[in-house]
ZADO-1210 file (C-alpha; in nm, 4 decimals, padded with zeros to 6 digits):
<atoms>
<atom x="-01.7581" y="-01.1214" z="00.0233" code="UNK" pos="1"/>
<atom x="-02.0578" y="-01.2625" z="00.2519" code="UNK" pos="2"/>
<atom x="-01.8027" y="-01.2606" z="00.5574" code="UNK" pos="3"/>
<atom x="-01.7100" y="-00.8715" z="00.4855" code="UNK" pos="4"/>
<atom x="-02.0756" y="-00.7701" z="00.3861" code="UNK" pos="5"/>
<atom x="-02.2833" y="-01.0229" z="00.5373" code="UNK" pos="6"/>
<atom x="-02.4822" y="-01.0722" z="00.2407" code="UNK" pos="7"/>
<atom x="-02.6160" y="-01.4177" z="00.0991" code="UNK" pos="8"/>
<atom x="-02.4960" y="-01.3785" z="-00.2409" code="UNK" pos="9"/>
<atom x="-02.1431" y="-01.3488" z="-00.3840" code="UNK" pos="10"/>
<atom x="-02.1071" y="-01.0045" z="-00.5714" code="UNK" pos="11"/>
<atom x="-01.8424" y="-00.9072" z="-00.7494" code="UNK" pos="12"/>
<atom x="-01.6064" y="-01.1230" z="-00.6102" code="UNK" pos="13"/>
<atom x="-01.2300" y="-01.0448" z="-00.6214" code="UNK" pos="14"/>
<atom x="-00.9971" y="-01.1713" z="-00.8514" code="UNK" pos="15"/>
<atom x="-00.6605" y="-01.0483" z="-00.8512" code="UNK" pos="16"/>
<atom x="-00.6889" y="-00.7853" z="-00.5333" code="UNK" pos="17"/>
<atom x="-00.3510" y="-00.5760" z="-00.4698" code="UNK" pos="18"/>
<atom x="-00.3912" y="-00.2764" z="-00.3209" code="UNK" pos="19"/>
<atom x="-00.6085" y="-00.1400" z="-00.0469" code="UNK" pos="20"/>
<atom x="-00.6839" y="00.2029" z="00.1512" code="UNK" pos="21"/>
<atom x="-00.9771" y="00.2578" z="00.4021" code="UNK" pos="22"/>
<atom x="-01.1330" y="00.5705" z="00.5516" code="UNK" pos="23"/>
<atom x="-01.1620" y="00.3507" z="00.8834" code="UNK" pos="24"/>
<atom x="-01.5357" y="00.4064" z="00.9212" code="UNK" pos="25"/>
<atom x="-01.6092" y="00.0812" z="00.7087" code="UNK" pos="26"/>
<atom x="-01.5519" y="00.1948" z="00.3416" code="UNK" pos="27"/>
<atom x="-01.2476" y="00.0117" z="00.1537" code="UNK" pos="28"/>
<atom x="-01.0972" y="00.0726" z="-00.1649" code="UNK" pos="29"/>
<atom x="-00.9409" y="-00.2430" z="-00.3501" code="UNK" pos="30"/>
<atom x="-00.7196" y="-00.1922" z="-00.6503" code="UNK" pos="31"/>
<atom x="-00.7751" y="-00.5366" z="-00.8671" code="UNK" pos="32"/>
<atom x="-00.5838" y="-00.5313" z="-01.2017" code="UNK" pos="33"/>
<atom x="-00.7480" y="-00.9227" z="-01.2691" code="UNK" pos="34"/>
<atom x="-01.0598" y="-00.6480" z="-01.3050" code="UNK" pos="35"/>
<atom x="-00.9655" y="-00.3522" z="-01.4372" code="UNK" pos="36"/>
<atom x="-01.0672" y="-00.1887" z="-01.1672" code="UNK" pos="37"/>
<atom x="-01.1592" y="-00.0499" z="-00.7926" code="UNK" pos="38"/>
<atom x="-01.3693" y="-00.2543" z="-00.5701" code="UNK" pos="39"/>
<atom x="-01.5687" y="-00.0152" z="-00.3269" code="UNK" pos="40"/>
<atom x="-01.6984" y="-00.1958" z="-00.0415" code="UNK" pos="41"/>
<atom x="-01.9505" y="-00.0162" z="00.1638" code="UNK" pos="42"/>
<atom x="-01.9093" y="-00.2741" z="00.4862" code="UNK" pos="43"/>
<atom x="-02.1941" y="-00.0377" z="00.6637" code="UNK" pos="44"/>
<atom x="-02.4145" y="-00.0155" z="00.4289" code="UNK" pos="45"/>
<atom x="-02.3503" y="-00.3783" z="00.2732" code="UNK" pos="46"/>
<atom x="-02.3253" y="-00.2556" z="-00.0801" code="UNK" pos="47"/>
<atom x="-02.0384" y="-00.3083" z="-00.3436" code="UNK" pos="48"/>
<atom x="-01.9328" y="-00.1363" z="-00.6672" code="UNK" pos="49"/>
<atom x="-01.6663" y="-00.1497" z="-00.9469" code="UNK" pos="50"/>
<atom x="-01.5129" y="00.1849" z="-01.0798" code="UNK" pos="51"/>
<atom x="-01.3607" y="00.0681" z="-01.4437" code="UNK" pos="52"/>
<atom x="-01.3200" y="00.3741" z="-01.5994" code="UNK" pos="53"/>
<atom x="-01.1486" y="00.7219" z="-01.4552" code="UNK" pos="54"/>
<atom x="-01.2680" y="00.9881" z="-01.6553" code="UNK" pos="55"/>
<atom x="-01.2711" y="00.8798" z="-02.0290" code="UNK" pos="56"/>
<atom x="-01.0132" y="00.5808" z="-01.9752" code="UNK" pos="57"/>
<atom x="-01.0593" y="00.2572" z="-01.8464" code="UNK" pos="58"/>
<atom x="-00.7897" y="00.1402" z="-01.5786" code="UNK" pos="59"/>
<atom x="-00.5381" y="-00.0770" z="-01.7053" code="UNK" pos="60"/>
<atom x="-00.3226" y="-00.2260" z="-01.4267" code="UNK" pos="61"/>
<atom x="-00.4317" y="00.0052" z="-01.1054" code="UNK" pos="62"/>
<atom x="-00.1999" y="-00.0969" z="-00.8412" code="UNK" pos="63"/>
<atom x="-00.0880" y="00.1287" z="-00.5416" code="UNK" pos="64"/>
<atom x="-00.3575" y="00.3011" z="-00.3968" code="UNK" pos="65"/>
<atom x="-00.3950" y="00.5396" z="-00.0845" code="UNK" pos="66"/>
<atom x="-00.7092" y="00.7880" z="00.1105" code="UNK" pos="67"/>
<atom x="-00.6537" y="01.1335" z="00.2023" code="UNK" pos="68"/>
<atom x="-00.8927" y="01.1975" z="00.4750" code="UNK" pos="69"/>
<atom x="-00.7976" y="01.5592" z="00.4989" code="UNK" pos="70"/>
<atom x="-00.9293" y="01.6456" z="00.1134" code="UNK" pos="71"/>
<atom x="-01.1649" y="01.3392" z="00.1153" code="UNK" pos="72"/>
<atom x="-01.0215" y="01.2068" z="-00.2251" code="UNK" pos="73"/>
<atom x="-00.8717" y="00.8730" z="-00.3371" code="UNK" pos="74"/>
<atom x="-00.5301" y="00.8814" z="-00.5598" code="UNK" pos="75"/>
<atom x="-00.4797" y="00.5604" z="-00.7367" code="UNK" pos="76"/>
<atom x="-00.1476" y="00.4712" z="-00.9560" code="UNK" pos="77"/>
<atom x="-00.2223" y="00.2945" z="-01.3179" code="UNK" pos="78"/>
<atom x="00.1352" y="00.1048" z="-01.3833" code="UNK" pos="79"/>
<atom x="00.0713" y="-00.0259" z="-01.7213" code="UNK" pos="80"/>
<atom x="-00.1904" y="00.3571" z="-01.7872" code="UNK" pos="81"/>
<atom x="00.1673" y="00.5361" z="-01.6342" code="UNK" pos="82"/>
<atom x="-00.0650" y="00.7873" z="-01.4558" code="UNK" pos="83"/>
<atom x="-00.1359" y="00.8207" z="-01.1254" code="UNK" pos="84"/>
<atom x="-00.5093" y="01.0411" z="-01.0367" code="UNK" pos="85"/>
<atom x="-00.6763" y="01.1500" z="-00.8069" code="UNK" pos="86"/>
<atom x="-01.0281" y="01.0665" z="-00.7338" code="UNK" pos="87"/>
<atom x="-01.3272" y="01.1981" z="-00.5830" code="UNK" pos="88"/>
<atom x="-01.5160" y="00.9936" z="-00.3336" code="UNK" pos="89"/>
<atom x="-01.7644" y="00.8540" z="-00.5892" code="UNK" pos="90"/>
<atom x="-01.4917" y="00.7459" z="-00.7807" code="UNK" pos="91"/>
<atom x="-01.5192" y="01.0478" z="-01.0441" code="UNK" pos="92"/>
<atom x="-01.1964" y="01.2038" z="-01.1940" code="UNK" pos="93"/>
<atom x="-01.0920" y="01.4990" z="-01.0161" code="UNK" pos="94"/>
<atom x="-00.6628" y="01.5548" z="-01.1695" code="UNK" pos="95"/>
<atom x="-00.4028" y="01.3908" z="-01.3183" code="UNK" pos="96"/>
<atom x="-00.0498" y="01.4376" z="-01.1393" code="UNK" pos="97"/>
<atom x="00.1843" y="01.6132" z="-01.3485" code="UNK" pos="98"/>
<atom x="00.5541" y="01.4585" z="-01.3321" code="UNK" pos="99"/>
<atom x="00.8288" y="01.6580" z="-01.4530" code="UNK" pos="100"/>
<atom x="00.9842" y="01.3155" z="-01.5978" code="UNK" pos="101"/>
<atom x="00.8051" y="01.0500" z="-01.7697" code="UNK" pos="102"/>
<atom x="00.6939" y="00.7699" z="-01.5265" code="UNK" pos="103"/>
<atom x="00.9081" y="00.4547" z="-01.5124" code="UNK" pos="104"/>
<atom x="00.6046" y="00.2341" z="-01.3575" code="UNK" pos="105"/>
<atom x="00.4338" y="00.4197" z="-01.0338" code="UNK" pos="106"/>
<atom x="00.3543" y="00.1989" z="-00.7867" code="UNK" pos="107"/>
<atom x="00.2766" y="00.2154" z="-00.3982" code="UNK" pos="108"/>
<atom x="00.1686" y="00.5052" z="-00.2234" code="UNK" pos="109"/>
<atom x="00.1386" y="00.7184" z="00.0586" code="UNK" pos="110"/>
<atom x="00.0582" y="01.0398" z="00.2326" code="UNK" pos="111"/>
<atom x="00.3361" y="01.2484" z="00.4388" code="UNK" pos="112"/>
<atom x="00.1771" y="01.4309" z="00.7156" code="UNK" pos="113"/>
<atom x="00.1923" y="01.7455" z="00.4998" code="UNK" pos="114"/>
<atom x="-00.0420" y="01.5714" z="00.2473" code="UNK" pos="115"/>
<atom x="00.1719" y="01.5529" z="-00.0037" code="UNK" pos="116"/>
<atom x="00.1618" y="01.2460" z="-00.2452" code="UNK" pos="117"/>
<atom x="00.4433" y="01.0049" z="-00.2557" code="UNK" pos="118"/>
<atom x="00.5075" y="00.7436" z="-00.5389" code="UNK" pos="119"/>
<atom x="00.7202" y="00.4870" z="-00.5458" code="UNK" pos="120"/>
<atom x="00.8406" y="00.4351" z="-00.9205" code="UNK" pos="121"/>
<atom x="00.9072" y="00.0982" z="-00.9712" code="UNK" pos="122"/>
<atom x="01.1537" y="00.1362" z="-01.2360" code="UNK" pos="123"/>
<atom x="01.3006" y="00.4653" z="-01.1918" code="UNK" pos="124"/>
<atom x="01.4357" y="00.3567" z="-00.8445" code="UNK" pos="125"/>
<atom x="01.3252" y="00.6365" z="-00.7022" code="UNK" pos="126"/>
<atom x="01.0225" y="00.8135" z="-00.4651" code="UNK" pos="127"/>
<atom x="00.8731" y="01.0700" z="-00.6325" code="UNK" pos="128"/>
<atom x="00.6744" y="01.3174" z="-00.4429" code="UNK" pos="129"/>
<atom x="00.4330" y="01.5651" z="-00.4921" code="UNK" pos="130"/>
<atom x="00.1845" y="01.8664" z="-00.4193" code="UNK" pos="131"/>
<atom x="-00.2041" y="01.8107" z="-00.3190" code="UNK" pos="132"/>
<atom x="-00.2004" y="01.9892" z="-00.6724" code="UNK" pos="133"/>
<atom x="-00.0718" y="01.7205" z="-00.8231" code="UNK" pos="134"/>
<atom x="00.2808" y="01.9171" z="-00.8868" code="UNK" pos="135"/>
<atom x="00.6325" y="01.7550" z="-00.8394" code="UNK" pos="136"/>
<atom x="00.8393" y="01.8442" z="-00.5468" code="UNK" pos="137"/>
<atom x="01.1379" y="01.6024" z="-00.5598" code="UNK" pos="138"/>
<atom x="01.2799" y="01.2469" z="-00.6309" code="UNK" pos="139"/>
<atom x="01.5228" y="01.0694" z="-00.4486" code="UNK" pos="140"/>
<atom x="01.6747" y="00.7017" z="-00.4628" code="UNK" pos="141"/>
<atom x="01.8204" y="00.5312" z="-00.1559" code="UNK" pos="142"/>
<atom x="02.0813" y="00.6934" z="00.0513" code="UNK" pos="143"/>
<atom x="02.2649" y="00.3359" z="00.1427" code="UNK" pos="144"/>
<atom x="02.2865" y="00.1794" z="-00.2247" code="UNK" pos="145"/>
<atom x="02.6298" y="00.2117" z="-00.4592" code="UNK" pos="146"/>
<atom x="02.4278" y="00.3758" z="-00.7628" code="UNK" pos="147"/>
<atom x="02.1569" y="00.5728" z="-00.5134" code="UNK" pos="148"/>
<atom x="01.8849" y="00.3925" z="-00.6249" code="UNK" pos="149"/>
<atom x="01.6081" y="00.1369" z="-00.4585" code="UNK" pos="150"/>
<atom x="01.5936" y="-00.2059" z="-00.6680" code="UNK" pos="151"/>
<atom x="01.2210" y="-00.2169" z="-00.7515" code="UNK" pos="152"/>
<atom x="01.0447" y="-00.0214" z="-00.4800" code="UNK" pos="153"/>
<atom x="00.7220" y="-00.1312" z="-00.4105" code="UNK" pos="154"/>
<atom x="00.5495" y="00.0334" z="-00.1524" code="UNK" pos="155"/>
<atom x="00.5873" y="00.3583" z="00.0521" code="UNK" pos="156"/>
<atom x="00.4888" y="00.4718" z="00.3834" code="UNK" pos="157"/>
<atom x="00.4986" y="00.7463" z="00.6417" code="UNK" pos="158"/>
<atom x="00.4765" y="00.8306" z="00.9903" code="UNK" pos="159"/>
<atom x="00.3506" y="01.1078" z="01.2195" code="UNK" pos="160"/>
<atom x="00.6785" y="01.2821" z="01.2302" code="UNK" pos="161"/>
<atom x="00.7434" y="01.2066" z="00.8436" code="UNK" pos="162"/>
<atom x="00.9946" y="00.9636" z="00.8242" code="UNK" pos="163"/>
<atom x="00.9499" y="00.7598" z="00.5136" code="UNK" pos="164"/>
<atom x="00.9760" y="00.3850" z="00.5049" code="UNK" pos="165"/>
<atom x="01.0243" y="00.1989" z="00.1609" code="UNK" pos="166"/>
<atom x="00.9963" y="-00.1926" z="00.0356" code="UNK" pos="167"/>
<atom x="01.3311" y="-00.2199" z="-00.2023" code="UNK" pos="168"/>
<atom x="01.1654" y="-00.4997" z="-00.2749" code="UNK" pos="169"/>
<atom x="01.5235" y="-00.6805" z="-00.4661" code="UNK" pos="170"/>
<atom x="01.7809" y="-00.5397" z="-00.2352" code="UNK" pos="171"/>
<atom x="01.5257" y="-00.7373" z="00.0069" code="UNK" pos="172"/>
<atom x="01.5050" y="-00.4601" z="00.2700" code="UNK" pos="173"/>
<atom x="01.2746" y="-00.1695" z="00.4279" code="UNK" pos="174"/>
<atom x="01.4773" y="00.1033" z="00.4157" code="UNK" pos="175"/>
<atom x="01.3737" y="00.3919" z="00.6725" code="UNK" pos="176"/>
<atom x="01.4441" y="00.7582" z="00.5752" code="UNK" pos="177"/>
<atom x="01.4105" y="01.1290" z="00.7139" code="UNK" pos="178"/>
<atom x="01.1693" y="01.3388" z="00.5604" code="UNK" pos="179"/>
<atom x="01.3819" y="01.5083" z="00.3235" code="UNK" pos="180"/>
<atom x="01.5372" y="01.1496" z="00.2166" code="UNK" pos="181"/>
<atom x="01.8523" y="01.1266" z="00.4615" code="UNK" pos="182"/>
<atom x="01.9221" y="00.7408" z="00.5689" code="UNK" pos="183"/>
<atom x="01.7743" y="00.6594" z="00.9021" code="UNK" pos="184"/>
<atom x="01.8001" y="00.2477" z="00.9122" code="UNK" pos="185"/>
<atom x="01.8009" y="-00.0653" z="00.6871" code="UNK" pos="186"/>
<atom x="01.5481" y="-00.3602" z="00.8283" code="UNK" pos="187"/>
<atom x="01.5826" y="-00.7034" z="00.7259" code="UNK" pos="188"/>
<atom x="01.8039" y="-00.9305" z="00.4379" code="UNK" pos="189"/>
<atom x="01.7127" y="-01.1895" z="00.1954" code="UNK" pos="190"/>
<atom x="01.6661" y="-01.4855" z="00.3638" code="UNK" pos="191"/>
<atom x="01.3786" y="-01.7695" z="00.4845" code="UNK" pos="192"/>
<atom x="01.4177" y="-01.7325" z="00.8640" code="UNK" pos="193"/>
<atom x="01.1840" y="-01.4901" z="01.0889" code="UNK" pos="194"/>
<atom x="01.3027" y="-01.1015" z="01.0447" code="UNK" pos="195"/>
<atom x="01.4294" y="-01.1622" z="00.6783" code="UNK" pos="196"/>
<atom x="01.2500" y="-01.1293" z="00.3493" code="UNK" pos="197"/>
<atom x="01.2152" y="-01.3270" z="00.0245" code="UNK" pos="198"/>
<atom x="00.8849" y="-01.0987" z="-00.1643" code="UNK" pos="199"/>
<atom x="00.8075" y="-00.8207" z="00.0485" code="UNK" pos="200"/>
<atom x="00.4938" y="-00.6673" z="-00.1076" code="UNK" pos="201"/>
<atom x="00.3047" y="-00.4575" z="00.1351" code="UNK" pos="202"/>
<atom x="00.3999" y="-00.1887" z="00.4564" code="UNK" pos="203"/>
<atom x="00.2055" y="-00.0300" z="00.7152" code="UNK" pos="204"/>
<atom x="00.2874" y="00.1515" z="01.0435" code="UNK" pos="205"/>
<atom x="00.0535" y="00.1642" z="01.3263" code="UNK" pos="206"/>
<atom x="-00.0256" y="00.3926" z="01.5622" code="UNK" pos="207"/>
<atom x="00.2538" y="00.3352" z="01.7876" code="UNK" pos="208"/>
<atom x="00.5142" y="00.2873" z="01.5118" code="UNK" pos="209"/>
<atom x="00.5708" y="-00.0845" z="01.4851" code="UNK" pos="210"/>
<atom x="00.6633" y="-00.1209" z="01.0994" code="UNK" pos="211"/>
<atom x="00.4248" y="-00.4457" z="00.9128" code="UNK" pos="212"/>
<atom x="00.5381" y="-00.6059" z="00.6232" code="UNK" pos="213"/>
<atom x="00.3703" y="-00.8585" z="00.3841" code="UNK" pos="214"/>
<atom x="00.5834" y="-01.1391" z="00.2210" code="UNK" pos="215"/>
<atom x="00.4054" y="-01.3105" z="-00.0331" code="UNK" pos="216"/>
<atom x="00.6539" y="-01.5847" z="-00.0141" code="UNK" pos="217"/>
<atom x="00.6233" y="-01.6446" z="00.3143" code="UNK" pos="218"/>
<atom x="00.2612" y="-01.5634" z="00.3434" code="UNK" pos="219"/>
<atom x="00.2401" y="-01.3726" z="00.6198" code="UNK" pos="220"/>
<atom x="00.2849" y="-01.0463" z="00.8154" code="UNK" pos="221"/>
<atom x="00.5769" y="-00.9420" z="00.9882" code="UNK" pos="222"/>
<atom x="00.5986" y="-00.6989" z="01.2614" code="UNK" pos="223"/>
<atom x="00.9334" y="-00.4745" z="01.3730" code="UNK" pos="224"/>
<atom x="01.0188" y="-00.2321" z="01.6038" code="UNK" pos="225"/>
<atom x="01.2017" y="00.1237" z="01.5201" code="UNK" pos="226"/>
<atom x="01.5374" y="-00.0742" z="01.5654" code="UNK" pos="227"/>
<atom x="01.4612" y="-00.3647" z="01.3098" code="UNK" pos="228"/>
<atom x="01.3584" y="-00.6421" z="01.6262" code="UNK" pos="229"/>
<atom x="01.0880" y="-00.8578" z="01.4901" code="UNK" pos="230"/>
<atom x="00.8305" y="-00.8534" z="01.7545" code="UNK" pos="231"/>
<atom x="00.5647" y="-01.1049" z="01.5959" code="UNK" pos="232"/>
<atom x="00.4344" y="-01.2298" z="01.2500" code="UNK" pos="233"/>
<atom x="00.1416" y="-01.3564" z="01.1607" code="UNK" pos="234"/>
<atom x="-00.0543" y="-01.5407" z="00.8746" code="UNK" pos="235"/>
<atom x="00.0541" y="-01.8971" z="00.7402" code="UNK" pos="236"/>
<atom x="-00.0721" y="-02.0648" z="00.3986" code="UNK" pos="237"/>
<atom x="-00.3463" y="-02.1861" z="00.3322" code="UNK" pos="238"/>
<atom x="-00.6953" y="-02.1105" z="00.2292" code="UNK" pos="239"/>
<atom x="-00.7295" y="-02.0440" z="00.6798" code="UNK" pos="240"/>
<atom x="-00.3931" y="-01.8328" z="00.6386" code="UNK" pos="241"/>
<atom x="-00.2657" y="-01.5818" z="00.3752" code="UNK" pos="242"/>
<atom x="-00.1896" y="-01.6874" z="00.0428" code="UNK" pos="243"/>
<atom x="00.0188" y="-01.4743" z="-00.1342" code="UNK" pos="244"/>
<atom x="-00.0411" y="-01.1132" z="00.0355" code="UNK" pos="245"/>
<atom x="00.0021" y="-00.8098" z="-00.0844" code="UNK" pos="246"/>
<atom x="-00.1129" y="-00.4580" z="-00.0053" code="UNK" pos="247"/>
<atom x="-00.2147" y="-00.3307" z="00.3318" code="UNK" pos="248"/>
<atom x="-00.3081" y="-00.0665" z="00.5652" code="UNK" pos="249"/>
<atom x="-00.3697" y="00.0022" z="00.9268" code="UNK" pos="250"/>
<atom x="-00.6788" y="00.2483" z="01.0003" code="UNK" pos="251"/>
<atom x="-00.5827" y="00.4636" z="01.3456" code="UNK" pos="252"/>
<atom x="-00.8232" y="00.2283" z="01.5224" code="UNK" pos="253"/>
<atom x="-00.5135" y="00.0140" z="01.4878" code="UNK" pos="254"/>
<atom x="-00.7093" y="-00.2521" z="01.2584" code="UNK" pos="255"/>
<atom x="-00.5137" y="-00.4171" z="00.9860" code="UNK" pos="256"/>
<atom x="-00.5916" y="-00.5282" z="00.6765" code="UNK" pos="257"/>
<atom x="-00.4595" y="-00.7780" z="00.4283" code="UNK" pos="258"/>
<atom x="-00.4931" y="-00.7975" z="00.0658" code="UNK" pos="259"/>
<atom x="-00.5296" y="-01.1745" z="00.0678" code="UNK" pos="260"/>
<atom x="-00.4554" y="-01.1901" z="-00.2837" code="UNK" pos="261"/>
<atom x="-00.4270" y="-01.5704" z="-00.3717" code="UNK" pos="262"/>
<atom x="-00.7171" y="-01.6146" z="-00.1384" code="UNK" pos="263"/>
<atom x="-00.9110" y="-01.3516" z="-00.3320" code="UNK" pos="264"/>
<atom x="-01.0141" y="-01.1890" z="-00.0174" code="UNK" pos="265"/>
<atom x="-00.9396" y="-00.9312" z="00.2927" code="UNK" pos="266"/>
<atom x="-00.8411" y="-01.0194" z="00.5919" code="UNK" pos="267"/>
<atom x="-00.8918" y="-00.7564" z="00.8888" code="UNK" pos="268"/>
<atom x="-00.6983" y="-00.8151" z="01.1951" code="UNK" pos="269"/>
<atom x="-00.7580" y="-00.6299" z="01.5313" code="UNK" pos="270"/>
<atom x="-00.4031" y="-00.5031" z="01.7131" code="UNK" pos="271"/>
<atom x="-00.4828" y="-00.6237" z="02.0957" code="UNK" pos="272"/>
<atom x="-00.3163" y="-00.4498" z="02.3560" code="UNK" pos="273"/>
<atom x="-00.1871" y="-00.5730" z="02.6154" code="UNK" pos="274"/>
<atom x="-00.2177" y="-00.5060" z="02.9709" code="UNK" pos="275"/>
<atom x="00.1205" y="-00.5050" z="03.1673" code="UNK" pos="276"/>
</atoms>
């Protein structure tokens, strides 16, 4: 906390982090179900706050979490609550999102350049998206399994032209999709050498495309191309490395950050580019 805020004193320190989403102009958002809560950190303005309660209900497990800069509003998904909400930028209640089926266990996030809200639900198998209202659109499961389903998908991302890219987190794989859910590519296997993955936990794009992905087994960050070529990773163990990582993000300054979760901390990385 005094390395993000630069204050003398540690204040609400975190203690189970997992999710993260930034409006890249220094504010973060950090789900932490060891809290109950969302840790706002004001880097700017060195201040720090704990929303615990979304209107009349305390959070329970808050887990994915993603910023809509377009409607200025946070939506953050409750697994163990089963409701996903949207929030207003002081952290009061603004909706709930309606499914049309019960939830299984909503998870990761994400925004498709429409603005529509997708949710990966852990144990449905499925991506589940919906309105800026907060109404379902459509479901869909993976177009390259036998039963159609993802095995536990974690997270969920998009790009600028709206493919979707998905952690199926057991089938050990990011699976990349069109927009309306047609199979595009498969990235990675289970395995322990570079370009494979043993606990895939968090995805990001940046703002050329490469595809990141947190392994908390491997504690670090992996980066791929479009075609599935692992470019670089980054990280290590340790309390100088990442320690169990799990959500991230990438603001369109190209600046990454790392739920640090074992480390109880964020890490913020800078994407260099290089010169040729």
């Amino acid at each position: 906390m005094r390395w993000l805020t630069g204050g003398d004193d540690e204040q609400l320190p975190l203690v189970a982090p997992y999710g993260i989403a930034t409006d890249g102009q220094g504010t973060l958002w950090i789900t932490d179900p060891g809290l109950r809560g969302v840790q706002v950190l004001d880097l700017g303005r060195r201040k720090a706050s704990l929303w615990t309660m979304a209107g009349k209900r305390s959070y329970a497990n808050p887990a994915g979490i993603c910023f809509d800069p377009v409607r200025q509003r946070i939506y953050v998904a409750d697994s163990l609550d089963l409701r996903v909400i949207a929030l207003a930028l002081d952290g009061r209640l603004l909706f709930e999102l309606q499914p049309e089926r019960p939830w299984g266990r909503p998870g990761g996030l994400g925004l498709d350049p429409q603005g529509n809200l997708l949710v990966a639900d852990v144990l449905l198998g499925q991506i589940r998206r919906f309105t800026p209202e907060g109404t379902e659109l459509s479901a869909f499961g993976s177009p390259t399994t036998p039963d159609g389903l993802f095995n536990r998908p974690l997270a969920v991302a998009t790009d600028k032209t709206g493919q979707i890219y998905v952690i199926d987190s057991l089938n050990f794989q990011i699976e990349i999709l069109s927009a309306t859910g047609e199979a595009v590519a498969v990235i990675g296997q289970l395995g322990d050498a570079p370009g494979s993955f043993s606990r895939p936990r968090g995805l990001a794009l940046d703002q050329h495309g490469q595809i990141y992905v947190a392994d908390a087994a491997f504690d670090n960050v992996q980066i791929f191309d479009q075609q599935g070529q692992l470019l670089a990773f980054f990280g290590g163990g340790g309390k100088h490395g990442l320690s169990l990582p799990a959500g991230m993000t990438i603001d369109d300054q190209n600046r990454i950050y790392v739920v640090d979760s074992f480390n109880h901390r964020i890490q913020i990385y800078q994407l260099v580019e290089v010169q040729k």
